[in-house]
mmCIF file of the N, C-alpha and C atoms, coordinates in Angstrom:
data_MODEL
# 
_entry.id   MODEL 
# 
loop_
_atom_site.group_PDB 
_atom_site.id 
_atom_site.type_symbol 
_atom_site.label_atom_id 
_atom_site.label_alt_id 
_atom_site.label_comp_id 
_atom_site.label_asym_id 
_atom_site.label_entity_id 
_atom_site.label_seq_id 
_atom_site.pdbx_PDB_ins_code 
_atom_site.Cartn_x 
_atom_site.Cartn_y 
_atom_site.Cartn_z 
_atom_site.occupancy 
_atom_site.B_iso_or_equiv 
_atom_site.pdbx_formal_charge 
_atom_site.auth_seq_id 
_atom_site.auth_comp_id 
_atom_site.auth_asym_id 
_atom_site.auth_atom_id 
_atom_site.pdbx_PDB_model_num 
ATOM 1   N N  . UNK A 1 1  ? 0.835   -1.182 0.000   1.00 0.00 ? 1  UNK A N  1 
ATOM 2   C CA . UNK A 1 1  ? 0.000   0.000  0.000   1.00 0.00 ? 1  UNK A CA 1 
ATOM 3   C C  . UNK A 1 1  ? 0.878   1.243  0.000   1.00 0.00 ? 1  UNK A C  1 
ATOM 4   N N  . UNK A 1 2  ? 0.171   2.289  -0.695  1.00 0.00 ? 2  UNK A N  1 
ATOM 5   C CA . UNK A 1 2  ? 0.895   3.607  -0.773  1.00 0.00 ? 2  UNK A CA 1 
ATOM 6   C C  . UNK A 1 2  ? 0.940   3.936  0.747   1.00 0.00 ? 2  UNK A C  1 
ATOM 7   N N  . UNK A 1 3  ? 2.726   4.764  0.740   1.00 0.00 ? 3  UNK A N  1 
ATOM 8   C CA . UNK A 1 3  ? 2.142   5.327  2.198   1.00 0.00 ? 3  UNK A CA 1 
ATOM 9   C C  . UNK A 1 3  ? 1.528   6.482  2.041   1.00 0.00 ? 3  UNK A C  1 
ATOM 10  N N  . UNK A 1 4  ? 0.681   7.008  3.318   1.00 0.00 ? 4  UNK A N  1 
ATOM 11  C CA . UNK A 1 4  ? 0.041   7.859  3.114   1.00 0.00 ? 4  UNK A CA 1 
ATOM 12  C C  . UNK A 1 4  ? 0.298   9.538  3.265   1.00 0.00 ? 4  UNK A C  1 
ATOM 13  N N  . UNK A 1 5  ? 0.091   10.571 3.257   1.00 0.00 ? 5  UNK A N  1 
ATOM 14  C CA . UNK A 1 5  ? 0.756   12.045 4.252   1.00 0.00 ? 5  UNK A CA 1 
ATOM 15  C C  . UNK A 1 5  ? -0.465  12.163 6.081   1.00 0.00 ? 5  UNK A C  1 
ATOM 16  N N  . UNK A 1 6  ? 0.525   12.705 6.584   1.00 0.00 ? 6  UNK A N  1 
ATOM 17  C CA . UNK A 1 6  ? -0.333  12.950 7.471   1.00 0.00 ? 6  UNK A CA 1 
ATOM 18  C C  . UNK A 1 6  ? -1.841  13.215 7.244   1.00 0.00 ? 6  UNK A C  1 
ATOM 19  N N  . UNK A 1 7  ? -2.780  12.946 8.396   1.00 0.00 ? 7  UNK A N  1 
ATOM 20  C CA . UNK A 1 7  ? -4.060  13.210 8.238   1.00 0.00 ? 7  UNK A CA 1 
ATOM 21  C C  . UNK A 1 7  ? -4.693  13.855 10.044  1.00 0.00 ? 7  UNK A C  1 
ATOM 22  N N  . UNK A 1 8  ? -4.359  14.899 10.093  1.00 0.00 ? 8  UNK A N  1 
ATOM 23  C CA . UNK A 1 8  ? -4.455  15.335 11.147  1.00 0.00 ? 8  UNK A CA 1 
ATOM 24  C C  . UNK A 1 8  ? -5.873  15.585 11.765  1.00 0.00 ? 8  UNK A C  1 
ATOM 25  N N  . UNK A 1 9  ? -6.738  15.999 10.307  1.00 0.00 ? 9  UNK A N  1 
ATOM 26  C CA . UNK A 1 9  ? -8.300  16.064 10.990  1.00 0.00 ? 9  UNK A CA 1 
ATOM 27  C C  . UNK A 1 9  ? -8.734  15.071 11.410  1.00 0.00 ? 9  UNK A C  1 
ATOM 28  N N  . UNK A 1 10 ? -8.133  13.823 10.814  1.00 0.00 ? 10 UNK A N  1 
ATOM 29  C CA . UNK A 1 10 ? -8.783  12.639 10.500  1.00 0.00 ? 10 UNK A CA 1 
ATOM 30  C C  . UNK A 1 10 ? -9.973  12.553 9.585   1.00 0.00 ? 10 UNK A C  1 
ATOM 31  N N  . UNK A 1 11 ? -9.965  13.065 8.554   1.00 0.00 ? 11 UNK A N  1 
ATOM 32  C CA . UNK A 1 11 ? -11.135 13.386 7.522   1.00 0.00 ? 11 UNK A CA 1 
ATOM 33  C C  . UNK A 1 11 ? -10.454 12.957 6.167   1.00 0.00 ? 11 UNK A C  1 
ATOM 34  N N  . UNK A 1 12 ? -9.427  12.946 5.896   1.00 0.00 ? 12 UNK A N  1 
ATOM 35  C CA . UNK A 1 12 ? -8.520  12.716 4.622   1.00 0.00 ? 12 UNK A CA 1 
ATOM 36  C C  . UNK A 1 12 ? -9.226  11.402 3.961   1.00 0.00 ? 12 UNK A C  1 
ATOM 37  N N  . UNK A 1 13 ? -9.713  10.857 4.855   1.00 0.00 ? 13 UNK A N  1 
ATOM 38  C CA . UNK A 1 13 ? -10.286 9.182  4.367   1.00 0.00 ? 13 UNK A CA 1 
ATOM 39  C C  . UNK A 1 13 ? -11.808 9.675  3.505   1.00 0.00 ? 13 UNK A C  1 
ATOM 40  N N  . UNK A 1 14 ? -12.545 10.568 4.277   1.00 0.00 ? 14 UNK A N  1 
ATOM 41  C CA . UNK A 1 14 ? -14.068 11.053 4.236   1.00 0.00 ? 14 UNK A CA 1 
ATOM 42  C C  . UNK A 1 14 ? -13.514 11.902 2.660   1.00 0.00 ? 14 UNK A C  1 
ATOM 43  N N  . UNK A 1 15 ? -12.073 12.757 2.774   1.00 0.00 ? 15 UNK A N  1 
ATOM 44  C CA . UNK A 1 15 ? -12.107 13.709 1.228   1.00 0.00 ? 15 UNK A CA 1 
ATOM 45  C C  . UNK A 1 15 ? -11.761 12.714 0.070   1.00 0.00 ? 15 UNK A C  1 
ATOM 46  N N  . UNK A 1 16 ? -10.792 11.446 0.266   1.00 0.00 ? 16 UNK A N  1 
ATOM 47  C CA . UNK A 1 16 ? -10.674 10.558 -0.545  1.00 0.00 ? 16 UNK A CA 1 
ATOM 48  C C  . UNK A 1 16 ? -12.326 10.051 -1.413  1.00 0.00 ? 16 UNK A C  1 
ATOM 49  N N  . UNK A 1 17 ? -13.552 9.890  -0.344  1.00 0.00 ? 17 UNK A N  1 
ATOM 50  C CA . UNK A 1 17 ? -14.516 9.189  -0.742  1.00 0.00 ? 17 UNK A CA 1 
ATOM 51  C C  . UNK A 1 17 ? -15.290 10.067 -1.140  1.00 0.00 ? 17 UNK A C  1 
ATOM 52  N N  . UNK A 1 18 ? -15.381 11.859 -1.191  1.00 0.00 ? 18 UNK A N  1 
ATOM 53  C CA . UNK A 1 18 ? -15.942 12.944 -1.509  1.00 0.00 ? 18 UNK A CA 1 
ATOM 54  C C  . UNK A 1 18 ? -15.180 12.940 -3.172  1.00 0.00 ? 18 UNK A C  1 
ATOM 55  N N  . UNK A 1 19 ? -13.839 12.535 -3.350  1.00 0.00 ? 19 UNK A N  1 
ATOM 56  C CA . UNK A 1 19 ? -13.530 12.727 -4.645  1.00 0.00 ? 19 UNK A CA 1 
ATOM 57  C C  . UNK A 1 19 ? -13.578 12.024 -5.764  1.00 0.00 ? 19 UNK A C  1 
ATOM 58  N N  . UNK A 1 20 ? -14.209 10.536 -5.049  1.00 0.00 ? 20 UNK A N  1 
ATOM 59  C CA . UNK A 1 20 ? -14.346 9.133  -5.701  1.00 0.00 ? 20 UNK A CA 1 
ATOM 60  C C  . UNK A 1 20 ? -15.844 9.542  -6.367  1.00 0.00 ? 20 UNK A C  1 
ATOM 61  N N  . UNK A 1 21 ? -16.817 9.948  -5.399  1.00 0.00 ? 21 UNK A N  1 
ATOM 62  C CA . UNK A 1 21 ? -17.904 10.045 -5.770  1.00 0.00 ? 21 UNK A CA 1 
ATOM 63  C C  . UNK A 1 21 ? -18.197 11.338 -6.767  1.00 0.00 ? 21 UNK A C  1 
ATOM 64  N N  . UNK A 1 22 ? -17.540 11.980 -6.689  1.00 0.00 ? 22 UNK A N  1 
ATOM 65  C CA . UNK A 1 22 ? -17.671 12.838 -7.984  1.00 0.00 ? 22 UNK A CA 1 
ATOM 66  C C  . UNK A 1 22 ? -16.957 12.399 -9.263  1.00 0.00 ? 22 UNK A C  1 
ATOM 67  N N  . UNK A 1 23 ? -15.916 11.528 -8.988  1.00 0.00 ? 23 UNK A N  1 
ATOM 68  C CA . UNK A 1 23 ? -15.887 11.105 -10.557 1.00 0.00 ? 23 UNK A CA 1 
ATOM 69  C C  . UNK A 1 23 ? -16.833 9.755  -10.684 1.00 0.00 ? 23 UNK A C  1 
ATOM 70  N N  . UNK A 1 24 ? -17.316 9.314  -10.352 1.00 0.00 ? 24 UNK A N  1 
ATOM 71  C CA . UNK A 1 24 ? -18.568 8.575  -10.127 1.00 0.00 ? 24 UNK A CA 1 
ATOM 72  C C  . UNK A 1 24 ? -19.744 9.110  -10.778 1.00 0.00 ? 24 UNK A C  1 
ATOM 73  N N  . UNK A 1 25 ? -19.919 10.503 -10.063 1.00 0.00 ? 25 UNK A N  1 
ATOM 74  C CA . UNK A 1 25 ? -21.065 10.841 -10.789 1.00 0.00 ? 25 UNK A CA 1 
ATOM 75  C C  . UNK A 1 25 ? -20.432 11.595 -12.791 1.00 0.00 ? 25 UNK A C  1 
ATOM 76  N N  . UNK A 1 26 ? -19.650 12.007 -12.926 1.00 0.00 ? 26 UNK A N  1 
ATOM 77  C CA . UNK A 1 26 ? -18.833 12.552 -14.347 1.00 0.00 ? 26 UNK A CA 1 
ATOM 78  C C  . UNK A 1 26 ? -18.513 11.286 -14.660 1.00 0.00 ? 26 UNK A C  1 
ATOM 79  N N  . UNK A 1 27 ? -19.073 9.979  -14.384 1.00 0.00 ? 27 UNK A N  1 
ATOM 80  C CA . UNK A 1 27 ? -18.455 8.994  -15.082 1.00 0.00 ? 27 UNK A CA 1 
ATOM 81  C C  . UNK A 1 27 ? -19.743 8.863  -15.647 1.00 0.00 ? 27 UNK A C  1 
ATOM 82  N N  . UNK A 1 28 ? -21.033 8.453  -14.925 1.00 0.00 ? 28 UNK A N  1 
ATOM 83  C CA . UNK A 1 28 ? -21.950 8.193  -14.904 1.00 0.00 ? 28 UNK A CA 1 
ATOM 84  C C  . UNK A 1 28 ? -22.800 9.175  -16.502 1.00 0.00 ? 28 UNK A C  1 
ATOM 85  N N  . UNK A 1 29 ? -22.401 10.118 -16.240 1.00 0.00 ? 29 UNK A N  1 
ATOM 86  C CA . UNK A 1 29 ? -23.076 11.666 -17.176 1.00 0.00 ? 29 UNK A CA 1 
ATOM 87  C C  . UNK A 1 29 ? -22.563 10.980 -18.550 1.00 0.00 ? 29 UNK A C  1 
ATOM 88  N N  . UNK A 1 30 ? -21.210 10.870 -18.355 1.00 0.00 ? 30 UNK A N  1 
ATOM 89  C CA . UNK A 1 30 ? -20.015 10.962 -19.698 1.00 0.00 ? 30 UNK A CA 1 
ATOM 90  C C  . UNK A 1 30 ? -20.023 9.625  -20.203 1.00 0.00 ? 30 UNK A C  1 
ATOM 91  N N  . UNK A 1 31 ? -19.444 8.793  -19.220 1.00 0.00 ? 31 UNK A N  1 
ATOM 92  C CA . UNK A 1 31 ? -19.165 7.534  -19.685 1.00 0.00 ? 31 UNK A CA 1 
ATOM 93  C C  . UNK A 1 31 ? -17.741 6.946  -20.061 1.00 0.00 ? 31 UNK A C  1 
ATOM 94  N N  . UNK A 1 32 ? -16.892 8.539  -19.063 1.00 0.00 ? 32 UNK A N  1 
ATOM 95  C CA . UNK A 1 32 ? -15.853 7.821  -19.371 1.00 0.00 ? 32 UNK A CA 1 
ATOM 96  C C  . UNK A 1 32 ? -14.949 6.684  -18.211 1.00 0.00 ? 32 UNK A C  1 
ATOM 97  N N  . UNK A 1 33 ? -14.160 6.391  -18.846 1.00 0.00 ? 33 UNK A N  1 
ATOM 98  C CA . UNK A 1 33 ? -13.525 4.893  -18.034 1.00 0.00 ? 33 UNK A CA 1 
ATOM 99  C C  . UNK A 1 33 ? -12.953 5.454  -16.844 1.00 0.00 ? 33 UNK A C  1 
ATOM 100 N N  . UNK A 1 34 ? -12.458 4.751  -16.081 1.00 0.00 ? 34 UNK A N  1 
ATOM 101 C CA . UNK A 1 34 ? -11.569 4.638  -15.236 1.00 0.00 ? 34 UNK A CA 1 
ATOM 102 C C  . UNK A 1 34 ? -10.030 5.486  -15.140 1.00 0.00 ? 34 UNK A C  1 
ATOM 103 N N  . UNK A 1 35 ? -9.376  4.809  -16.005 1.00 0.00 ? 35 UNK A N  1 
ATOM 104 C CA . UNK A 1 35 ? -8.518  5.607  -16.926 1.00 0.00 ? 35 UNK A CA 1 
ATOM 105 C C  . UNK A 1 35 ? -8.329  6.735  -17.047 1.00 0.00 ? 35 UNK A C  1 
ATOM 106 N N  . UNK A 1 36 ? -9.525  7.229  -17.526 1.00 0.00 ? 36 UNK A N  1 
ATOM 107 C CA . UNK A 1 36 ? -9.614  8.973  -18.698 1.00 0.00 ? 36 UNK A CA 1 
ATOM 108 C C  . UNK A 1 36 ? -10.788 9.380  -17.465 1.00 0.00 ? 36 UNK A C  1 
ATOM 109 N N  . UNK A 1 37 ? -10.954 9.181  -16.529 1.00 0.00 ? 37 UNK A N  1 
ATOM 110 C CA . UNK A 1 37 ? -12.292 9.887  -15.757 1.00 0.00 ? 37 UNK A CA 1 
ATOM 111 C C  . UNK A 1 37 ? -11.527 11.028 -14.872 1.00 0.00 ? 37 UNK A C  1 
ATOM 112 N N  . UNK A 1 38 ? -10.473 10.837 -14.429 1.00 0.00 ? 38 UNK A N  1 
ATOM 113 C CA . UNK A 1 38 ? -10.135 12.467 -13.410 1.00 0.00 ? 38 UNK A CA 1 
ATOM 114 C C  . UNK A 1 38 ? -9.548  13.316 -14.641 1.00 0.00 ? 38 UNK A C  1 
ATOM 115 N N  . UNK A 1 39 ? -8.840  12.786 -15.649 1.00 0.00 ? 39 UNK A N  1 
ATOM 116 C CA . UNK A 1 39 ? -8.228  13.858 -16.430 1.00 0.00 ? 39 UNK A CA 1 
ATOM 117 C C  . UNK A 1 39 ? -9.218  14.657 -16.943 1.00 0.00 ? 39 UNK A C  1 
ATOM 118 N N  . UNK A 1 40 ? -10.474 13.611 -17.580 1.00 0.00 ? 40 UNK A N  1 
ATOM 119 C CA . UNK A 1 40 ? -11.651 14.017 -18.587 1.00 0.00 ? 40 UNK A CA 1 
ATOM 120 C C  . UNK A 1 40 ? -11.936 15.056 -17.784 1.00 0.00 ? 40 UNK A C  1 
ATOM 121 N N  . UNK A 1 41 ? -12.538 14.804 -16.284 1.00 0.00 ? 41 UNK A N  1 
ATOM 122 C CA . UNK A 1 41 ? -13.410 15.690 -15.451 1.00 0.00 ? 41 UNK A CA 1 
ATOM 123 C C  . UNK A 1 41 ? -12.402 17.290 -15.317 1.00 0.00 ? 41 UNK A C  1 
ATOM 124 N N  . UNK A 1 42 ? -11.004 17.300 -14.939 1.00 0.00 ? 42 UNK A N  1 
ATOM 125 C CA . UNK A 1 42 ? -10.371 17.923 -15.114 1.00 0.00 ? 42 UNK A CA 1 
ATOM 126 C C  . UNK A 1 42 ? -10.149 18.985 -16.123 1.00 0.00 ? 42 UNK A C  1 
ATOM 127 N N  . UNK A 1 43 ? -10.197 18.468 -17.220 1.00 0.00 ? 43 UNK A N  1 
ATOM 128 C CA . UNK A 1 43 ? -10.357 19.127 -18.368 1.00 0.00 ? 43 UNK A CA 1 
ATOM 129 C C  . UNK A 1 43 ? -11.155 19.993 -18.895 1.00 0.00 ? 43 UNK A C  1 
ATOM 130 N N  . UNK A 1 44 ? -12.491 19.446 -18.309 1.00 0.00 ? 44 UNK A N  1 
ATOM 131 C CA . UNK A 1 44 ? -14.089 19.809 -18.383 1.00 0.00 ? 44 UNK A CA 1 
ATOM 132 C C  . UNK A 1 44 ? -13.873 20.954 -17.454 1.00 0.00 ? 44 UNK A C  1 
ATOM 133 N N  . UNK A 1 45 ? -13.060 20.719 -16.483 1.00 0.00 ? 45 UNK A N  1 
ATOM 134 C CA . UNK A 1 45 ? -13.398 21.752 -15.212 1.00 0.00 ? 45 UNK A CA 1 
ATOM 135 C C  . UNK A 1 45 ? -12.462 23.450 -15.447 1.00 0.00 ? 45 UNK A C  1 
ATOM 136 N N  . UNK A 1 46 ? -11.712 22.598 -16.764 1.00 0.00 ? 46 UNK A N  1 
ATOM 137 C CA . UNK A 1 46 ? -10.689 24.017 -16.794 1.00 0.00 ? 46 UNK A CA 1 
ATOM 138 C C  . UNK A 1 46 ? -11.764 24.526 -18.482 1.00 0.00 ? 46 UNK A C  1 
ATOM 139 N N  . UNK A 1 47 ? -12.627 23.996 -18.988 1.00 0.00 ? 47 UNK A N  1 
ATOM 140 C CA . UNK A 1 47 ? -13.498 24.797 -19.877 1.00 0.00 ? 47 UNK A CA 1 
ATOM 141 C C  . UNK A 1 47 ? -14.491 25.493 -19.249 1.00 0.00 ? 47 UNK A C  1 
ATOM 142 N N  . UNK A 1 48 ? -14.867 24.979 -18.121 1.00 0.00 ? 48 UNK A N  1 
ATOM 143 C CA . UNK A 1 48 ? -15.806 25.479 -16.988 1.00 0.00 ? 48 UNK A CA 1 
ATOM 144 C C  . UNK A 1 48 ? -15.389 27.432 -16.718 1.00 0.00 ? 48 UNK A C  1 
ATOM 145 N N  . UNK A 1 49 ? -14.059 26.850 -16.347 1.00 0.00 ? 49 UNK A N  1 
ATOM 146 C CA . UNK A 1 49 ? -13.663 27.884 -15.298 1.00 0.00 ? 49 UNK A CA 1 
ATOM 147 C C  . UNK A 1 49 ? -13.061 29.496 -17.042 1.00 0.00 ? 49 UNK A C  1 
ATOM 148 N N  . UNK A 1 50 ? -12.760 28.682 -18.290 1.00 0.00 ? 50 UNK A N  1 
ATOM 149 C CA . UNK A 1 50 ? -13.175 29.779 -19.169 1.00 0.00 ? 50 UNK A CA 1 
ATOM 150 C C  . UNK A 1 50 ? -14.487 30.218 -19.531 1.00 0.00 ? 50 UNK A C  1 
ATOM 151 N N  . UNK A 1 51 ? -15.444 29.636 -18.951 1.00 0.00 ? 51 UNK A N  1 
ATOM 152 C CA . UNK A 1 51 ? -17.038 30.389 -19.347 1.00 0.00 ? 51 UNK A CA 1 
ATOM 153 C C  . UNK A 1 51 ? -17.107 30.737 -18.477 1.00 0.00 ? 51 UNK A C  1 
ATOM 154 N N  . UNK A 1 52 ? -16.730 31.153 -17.207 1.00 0.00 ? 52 UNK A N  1 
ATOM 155 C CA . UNK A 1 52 ? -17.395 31.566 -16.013 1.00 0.00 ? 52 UNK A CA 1 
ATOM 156 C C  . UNK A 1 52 ? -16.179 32.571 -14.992 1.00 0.00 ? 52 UNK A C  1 
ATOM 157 N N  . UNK A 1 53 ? -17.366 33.631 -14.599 1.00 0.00 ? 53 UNK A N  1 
ATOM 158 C CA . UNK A 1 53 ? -16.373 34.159 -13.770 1.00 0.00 ? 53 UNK A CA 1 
ATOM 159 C C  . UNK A 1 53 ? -16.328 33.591 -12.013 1.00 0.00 ? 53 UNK A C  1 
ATOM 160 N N  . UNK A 1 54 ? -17.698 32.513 -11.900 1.00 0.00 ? 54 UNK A N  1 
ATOM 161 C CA . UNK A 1 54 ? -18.058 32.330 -10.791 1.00 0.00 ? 54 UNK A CA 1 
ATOM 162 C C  . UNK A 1 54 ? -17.164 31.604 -9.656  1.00 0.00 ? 54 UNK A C  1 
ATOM 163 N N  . UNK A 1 55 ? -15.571 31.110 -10.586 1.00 0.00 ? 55 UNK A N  1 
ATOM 164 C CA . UNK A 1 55 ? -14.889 30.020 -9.992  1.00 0.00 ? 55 UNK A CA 1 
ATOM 165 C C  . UNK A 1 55 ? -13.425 31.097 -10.073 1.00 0.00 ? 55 UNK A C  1 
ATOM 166 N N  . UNK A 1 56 ? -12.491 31.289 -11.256 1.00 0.00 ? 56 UNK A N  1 
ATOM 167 C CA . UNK A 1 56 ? -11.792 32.527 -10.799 1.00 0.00 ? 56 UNK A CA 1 
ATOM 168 C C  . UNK A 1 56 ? -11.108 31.349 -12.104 1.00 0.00 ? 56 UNK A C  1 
ATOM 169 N N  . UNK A 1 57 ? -9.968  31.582 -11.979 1.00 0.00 ? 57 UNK A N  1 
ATOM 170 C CA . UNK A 1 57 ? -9.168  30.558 -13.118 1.00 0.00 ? 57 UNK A CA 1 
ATOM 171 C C  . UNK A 1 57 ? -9.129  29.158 -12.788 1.00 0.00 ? 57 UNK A C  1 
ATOM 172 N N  . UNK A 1 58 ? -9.033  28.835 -13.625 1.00 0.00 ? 58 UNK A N  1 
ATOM 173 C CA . UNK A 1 58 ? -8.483  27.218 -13.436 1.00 0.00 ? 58 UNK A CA 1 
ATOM 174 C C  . UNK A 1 58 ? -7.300  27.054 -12.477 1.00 0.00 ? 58 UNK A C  1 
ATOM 175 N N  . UNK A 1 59 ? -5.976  27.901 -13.043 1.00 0.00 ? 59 UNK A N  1 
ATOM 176 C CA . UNK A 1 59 ? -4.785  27.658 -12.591 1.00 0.00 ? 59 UNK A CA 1 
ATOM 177 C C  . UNK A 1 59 ? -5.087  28.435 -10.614 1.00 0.00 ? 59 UNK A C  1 
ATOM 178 N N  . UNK A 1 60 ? -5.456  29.809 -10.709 1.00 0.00 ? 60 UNK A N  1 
ATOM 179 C CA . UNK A 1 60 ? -6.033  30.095 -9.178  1.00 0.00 ? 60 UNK A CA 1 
ATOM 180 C C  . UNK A 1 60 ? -6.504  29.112 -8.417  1.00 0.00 ? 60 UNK A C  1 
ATOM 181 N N  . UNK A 1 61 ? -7.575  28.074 -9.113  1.00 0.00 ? 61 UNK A N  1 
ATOM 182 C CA . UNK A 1 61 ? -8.603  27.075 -8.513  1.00 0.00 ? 61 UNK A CA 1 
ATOM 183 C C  . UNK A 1 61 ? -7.071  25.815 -7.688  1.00 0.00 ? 61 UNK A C  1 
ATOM 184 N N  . UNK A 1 62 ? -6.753  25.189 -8.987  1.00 0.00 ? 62 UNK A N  1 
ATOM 185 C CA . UNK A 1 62 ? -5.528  24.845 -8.732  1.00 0.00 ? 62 UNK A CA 1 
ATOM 186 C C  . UNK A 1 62 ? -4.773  25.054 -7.621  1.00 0.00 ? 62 UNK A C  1 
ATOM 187 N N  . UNK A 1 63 ? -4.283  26.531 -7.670  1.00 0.00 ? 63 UNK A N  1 
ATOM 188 C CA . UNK A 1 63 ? -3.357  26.784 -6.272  1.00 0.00 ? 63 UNK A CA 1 
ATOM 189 C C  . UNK A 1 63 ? -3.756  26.345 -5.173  1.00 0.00 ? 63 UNK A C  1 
ATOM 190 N N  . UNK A 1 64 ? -5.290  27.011 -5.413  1.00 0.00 ? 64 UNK A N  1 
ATOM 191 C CA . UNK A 1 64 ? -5.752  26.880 -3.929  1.00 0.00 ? 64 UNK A CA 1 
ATOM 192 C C  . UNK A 1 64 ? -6.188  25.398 -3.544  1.00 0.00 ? 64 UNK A C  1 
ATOM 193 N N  . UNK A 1 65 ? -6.110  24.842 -4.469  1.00 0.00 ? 65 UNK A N  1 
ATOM 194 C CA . UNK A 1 65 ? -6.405  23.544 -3.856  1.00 0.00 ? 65 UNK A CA 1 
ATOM 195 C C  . UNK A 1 65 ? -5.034  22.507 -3.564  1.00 0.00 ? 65 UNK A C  1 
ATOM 196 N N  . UNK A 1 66 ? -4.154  22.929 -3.910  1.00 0.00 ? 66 UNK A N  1 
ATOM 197 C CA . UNK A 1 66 ? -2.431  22.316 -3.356  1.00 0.00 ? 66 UNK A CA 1 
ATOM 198 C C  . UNK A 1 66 ? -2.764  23.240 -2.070  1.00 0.00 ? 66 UNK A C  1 
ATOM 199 N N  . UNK A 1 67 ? -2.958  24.446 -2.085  1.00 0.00 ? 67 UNK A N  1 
ATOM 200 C CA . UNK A 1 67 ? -2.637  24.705 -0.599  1.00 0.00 ? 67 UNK A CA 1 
ATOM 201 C C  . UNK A 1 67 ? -3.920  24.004 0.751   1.00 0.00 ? 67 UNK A C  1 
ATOM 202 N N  . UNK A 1 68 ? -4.985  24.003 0.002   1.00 0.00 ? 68 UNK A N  1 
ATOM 203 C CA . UNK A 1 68 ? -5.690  23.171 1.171   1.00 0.00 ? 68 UNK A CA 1 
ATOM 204 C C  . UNK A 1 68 ? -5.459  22.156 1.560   1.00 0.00 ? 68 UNK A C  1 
ATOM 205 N N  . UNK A 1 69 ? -4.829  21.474 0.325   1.00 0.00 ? 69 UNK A N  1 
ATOM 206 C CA . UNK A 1 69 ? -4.088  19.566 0.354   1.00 0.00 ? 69 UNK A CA 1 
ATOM 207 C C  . UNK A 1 69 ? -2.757  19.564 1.058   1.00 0.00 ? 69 UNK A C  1 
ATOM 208 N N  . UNK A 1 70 ? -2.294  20.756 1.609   1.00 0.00 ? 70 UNK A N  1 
ATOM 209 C CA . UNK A 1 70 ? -0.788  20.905 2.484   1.00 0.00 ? 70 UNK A CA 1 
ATOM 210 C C  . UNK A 1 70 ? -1.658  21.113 3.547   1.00 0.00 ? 70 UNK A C  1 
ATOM 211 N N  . UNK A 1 71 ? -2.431  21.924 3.656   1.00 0.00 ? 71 UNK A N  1 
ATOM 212 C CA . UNK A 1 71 ? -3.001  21.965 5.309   1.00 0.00 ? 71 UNK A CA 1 
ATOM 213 C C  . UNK A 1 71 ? -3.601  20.869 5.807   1.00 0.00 ? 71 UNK A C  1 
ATOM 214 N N  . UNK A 1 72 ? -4.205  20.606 4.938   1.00 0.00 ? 72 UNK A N  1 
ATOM 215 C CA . UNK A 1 72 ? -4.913  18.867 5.030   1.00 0.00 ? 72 UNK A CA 1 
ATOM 216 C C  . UNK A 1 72 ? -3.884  17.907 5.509   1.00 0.00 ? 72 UNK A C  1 
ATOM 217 N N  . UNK A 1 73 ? -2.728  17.941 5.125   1.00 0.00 ? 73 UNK A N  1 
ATOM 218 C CA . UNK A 1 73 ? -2.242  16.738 5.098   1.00 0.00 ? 73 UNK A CA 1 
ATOM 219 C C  . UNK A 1 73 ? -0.509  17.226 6.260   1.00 0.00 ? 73 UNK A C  1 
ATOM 220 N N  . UNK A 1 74 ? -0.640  18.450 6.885   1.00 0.00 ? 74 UNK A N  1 
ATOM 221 C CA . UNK A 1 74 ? 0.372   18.642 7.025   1.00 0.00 ? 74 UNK A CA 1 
ATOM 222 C C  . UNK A 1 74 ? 0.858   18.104 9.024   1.00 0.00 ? 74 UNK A C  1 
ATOM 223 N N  . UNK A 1 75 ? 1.800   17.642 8.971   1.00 0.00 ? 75 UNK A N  1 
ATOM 224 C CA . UNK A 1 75 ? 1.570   16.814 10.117  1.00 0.00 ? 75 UNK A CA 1 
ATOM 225 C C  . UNK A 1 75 ? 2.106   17.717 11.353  1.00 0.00 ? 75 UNK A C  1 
# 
């Protein structure tokens, strides 16, 4: 098994199964595999974030989500 990073909230297990189930549901819509389902959704999410001002950039979205995944995980 992979090792893991710290999980200090103890919730890291609960965000693992929050991120499963959304490509679950973008699998479900789309149909794509296993494989191609986080990139696909990914991809989708950075055409998203050019029609809309409601999310900020892709690459912003990005940052901020490495920095929540360091606080998340920081021991």
């Amino acid at each position: 098994m992979t090792h893991l990073p710290a999980d200090p909230e103890g919730m890291n297990d609960e965000r693992a199964v929050w991120g499963r189930t959304a490509i679950e549901v973008f699998q479900d819509v789309t149909g794509s595999d296993d494989g191609d389902a986080l990139g696909d959704l990914l991809s989708d999410l950075m055409h998203l974030c050019d029609r809309t001002d409601a999310y900020g950039t892709f690459d912003e979205m990005l940052r901020r989500a490495r920095m929540h995944y360091r606080d998340e995980t920081a021991a």
